[in-house]
C-alpha positions in Angstrom: -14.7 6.0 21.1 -13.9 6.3 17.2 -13.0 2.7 16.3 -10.1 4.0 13.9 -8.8 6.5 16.4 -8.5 3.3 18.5 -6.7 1.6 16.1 -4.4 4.4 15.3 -3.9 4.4 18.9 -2.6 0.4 18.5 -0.8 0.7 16.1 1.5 3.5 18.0 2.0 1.4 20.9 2.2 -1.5 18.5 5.5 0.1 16.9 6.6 1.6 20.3 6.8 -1.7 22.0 8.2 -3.4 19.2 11.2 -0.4 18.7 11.4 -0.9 22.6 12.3 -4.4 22.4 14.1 -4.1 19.7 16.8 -1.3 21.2 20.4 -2.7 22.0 20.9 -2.7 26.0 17.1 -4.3 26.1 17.7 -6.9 23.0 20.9 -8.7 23.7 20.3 -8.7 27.9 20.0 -12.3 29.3 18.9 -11.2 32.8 17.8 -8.8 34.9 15.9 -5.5 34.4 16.9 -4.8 31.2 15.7 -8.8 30.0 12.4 -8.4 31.6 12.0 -4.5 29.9 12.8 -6.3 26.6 10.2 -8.9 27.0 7.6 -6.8 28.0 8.5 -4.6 24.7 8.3 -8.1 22.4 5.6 -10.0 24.4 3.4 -6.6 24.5 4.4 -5.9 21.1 3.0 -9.3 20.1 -0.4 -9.1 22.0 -0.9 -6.0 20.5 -0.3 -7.0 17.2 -3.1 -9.9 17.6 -5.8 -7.4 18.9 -5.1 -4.8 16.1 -5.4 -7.3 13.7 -9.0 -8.8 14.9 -10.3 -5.5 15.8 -9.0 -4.6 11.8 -11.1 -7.5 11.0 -14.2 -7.0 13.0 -13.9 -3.1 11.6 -14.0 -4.3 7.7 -16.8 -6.8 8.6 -19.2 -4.3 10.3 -18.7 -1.8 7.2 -19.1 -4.7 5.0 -21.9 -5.6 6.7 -23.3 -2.0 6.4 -22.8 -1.4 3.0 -24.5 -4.3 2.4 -27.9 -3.5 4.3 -27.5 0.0 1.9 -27.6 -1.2 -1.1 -30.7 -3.6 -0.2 
């Protein structure tokens, strides 16, 4: 799979998670359904977050690590 349609991919469900979590009934609940569908939206939001940014890193290092083996 393309590595940047993958991380195109994160970074939807990245900002879908993070609007989920972020909408009234889900934000403000201190129990129930509606608390646990919040913290899945913030707490997947979060993990998402964290693998988007190292698979961003490891992305820029292999290109680096390309162009560098071109120009030698």
């Amino acid at each position: 799979m393309n590595r940047y349609k993958l991380l195109t991919g994160l970074f939807a469900l990245d900002v879908a998670l993070f609007v989920l979590a972020g909408v009234p009934p889900f934000k403000h609940a201190h129990h129930g359904v509606k608390w646990v569908v919040g913290g899945i939206g913030w707490f997947g939001g979060l993990a998402c977050t964290l693998i988007l940014i190292v698979l961003a890193l490891t992305t820029l290092a292999q290109h680096a690590r390309a162009r560098r083996a071109r120009t030698i």
